[in-house]
N, C-alpha and C positions, 0 to 999 in steps of 0.2 A: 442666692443661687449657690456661693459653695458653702452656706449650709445644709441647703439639701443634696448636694451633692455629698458630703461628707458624712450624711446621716442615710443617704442610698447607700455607698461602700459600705459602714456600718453594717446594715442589712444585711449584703450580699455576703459579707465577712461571717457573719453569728451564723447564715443558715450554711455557709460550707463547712462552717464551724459544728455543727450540728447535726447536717449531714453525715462527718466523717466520724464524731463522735457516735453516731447510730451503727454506721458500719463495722468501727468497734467493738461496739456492744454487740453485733451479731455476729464478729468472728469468736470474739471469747466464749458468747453460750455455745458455739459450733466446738470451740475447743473441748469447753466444758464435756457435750457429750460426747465427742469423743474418746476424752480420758474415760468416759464409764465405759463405753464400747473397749476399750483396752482391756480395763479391768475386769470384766464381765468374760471377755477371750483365754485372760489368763487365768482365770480360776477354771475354767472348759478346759485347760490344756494345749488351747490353739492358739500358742507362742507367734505361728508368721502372723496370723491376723490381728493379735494383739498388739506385735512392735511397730506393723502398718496404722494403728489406731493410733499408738502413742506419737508418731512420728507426723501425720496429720493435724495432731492437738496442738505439737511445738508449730509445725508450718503458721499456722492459725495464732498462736500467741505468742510463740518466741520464747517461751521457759524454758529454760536450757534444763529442766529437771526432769521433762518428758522425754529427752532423748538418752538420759541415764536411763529412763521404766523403758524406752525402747528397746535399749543396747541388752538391760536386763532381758528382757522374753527373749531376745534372739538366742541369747546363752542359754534361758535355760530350754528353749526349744533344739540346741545344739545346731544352730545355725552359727556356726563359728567366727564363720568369714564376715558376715553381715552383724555379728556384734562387737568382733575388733572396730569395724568401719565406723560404728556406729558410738563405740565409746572412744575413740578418736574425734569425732565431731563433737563430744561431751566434753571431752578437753580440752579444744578448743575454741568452746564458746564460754568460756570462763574461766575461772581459779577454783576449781571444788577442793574443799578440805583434806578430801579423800584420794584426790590426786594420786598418789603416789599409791593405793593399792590396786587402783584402775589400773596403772600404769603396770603392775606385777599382774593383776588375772589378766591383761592382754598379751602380757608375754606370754603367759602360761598356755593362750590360745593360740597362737601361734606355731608353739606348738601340734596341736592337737590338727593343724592342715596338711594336706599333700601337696604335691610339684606335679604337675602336668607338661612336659614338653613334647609337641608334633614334630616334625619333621618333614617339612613341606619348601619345594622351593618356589613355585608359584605362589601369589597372591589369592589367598582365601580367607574366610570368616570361620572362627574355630568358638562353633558353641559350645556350653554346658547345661545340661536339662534343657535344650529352647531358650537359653540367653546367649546374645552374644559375647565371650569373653574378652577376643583377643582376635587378631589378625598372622595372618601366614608370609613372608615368613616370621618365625617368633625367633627374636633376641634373645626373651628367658623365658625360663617356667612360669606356668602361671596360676598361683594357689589357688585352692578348692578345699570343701569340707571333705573330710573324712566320707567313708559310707558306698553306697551304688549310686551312679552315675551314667548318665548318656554322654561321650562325647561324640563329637560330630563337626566335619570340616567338608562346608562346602564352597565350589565354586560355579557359579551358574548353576546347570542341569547335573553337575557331578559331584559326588559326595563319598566321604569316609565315614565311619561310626564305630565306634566301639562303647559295649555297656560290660561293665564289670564291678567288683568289690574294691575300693581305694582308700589302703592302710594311712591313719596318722602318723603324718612323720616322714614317710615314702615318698621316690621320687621315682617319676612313671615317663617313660622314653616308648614313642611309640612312630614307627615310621608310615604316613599316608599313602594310599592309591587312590587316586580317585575315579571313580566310577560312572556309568552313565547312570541316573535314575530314571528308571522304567516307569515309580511307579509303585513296585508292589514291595517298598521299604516301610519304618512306620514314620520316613520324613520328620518334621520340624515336631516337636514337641509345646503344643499349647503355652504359652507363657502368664494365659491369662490364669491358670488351673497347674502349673508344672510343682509350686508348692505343696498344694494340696494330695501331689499323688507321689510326689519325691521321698523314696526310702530312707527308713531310720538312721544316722550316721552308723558307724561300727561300732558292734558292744566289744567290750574289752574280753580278754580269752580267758583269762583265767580266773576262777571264783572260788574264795571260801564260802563255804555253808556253816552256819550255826545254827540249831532249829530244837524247839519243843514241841510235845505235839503226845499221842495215846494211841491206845490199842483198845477193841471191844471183841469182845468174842462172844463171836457170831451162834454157833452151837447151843452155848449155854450150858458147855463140859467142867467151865474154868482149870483148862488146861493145854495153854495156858491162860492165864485169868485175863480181867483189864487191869491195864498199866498204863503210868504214865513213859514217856522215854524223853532222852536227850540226843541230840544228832550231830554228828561232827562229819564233813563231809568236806570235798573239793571237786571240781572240772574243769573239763578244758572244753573250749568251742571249737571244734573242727571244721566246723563248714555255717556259713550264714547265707541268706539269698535277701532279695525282696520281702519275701513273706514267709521265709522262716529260716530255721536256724536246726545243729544238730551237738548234740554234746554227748563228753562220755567222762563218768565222775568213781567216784570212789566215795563210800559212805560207812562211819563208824557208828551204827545204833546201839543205846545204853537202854536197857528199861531196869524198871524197880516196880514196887508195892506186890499186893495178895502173896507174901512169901516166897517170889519169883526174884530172882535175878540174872537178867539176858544181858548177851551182847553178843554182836555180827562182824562182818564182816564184808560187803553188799559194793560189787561192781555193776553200774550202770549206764543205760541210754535216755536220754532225755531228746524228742522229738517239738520241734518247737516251732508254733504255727503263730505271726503275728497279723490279726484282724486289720487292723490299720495300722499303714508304717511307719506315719508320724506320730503317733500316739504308743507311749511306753509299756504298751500295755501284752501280756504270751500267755497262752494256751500250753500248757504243756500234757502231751502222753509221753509215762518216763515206765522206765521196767528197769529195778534192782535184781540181782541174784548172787548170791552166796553162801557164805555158812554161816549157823549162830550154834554159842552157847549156851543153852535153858538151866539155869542151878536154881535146883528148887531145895530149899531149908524151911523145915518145919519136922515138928516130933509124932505129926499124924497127918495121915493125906486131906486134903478137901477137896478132890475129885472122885469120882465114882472109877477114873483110871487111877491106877500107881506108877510114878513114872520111872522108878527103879526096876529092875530084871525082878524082884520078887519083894514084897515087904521084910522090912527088916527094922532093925533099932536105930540106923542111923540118921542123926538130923538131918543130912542133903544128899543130896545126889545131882549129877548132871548128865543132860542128855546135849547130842550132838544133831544138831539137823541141817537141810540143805533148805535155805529160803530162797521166795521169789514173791516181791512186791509190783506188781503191777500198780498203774495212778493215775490221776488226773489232778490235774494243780494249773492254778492261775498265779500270775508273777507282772508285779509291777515296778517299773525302773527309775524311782525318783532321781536319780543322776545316774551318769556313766556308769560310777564306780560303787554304787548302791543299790539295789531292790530286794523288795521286801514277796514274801512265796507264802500261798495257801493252799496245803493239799488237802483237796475239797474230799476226795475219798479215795482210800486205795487198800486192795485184797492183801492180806498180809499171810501167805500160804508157809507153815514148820511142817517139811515132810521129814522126819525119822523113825526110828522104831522105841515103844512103839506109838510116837508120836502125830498125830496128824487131826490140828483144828485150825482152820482158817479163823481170820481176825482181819477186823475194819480196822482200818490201818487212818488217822486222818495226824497235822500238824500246821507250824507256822516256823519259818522261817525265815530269817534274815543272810545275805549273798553279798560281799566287798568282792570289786571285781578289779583287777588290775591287768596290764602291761593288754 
């Protein structure tokens, strides 16, 4: 009798044994695919849904290496606050080697948050985008990304909001009223979707430009001919919104070849439309205008125009005119302080005397953007 009692435990022992060894094995293939679901997000661009997948994979198997590829997407989707968070749990669920330069880019993020303090002396719920952050009254500020933001404090039927632009590094003092809601507010913001529609954090304001790029003339006068040019330029961002942005820059263009040698001098605006505002990616209509130098050297014309007041013996001559470069260019942000610019086409208009032939104007260039 207690051998088979001893060989029923047995039994009962292998199959929970077995049991839980199954359930195992179908959390780790759930992990499995969710690490591709990550991976697959983060080559798309869609960093929140990426660091959501990797952080589902650790739930599911406990590797503490998913919550590093977590913390990763949140940074580079510049979700700041949720990648401190997040590589904080990465250092504390072990010793990584790397320790100590986690521990410098979290500093470094840190940085890159603002301070939010209400101003409330009743008790209320103070959200940001449709999450709840914090409670009324607040003790201290309470960090947030950089970027546009909904804030909002409510209690019961009454409510404060304020949406605006929220500098890295700034500390925002804002005093509430609260209100009765009618009704015809745009109330709580979806949380199941508030990612998906939450503006770009803040691009940094100021940018150098380095660019190459050509001229084709359009006439077929060659004069001035095609060239190629060099571009040395800078801007500043004046105004940024949800869906777009406005700059105003300064531009030094160099051309060479066909026995031409120009250079400008081109203040401009750059109009800037972003499609989606989680995704790095601008639209730009920009309009240059200034003056340029045309020095043409050669010992005989090759235009059917002479660009001197009359032919003579001299090898150059230079003309003076007034430009204006109209454009269109796409511009994408691989970090803050980085993106790389396509100007897909732009009119390249030399009015002087007696000068006058428009030119496709196209280039590429690279933008370091800081403070």
């Amino acid at each position: 009798m207690k051998v088979r009692q001893s060989l029923s435990a047995l039994v009962v022992a292998t199959l929970a044994l077995a049991a839980h060894s199954g359930r195992a094995e179908d959390a780790m293939d759930q992990a499995r695919k969710r690490y591709a679901a990550g991976e697959r997000e983060y080559a798309s661009g869609r960093y929140w849904q990426s660091a959501k997948a990797f952080e589902e994979a650790f739930d599911l198997s406990r590797k503490a290496d998913l919550l590093y590829n977590a913390a990763r997407a949140y940074d580079r989707g510049e979700y700041f606050l949720r990648a401190i968070e997040t590589y904080e749990s990465y250092l504390k669920a072990g010793m990584p080697p790397d320790a100590e330069t986690i521990s410098q880019r979290v500093a470094l993020l840190r940085k890159q948050l603002c301070q939010v303090h209400v101003s409330l002396g009743e008790k209320a719920y103070l959200f940001v985008d449709g999450h709840e952050y914090y409670q009324t009254p607040m003790a201290s500020p309470v960090s947030i990304d950089s970027g546009y933001h909904r804030i909002e404090v409510r209690s019961g039927n009454r409510f404060w909001a304020k949406e605006q632009q929220f500098v890295a590094g700034e500390r925002y003092e804002f005093e509430a009223v609260l209100e009765e809601d009618h009704g015809g507010g745009q109330g709580l913001i979806s949380s199941a979707s508030v990612e998906e529609v939450r503006a770009k954090p803040r691009t940094r304001q100021v940018a150098i430009v380095l660019g190459v790029g050509g001229s084709i003339d359009v006439l077929g006068n060659n004069f001035p001919p095609h060239q190629a040019s060099i571009l040395l330029g800078a801007e500043y961002r004046i105004k940024e919104g949800l869906r777009g942005a406005f700059d105003l820059g300064v531009k030094i263009p160099i051309e060479l070849l066909q026995s031409w040698q120009n250079a400008g001098l081109l203040l401009g605006m750059r109009g800037v439309l972003t499609p989606v505002p989680r995704l790095p990616l601008e639209l730009v209509l920009s309009l240059d205008v200034g003056f340029a130098t045309l020095d043409y050297r050669s010992s005989a014309p090759v235009s059917p125009k002479w660009p001197c007041a009359s032919p003579s013996a001299l090898s150059s001559c230079s003309i003076y005119a007034f430009r204006a470069v109209p454009a269109v260019s796409v511009a994408y942000r691989f970090a803050s302080s980085f993106e790389m610019r396509a100007q897909l086409i732009g009119l390249e208009l030399n009015l002087g005397s007696p000068l006058f032939d428009p030119r496709l104007a196209f280039g590429l260039q690279a933008a370091y953007r800081f403070f």
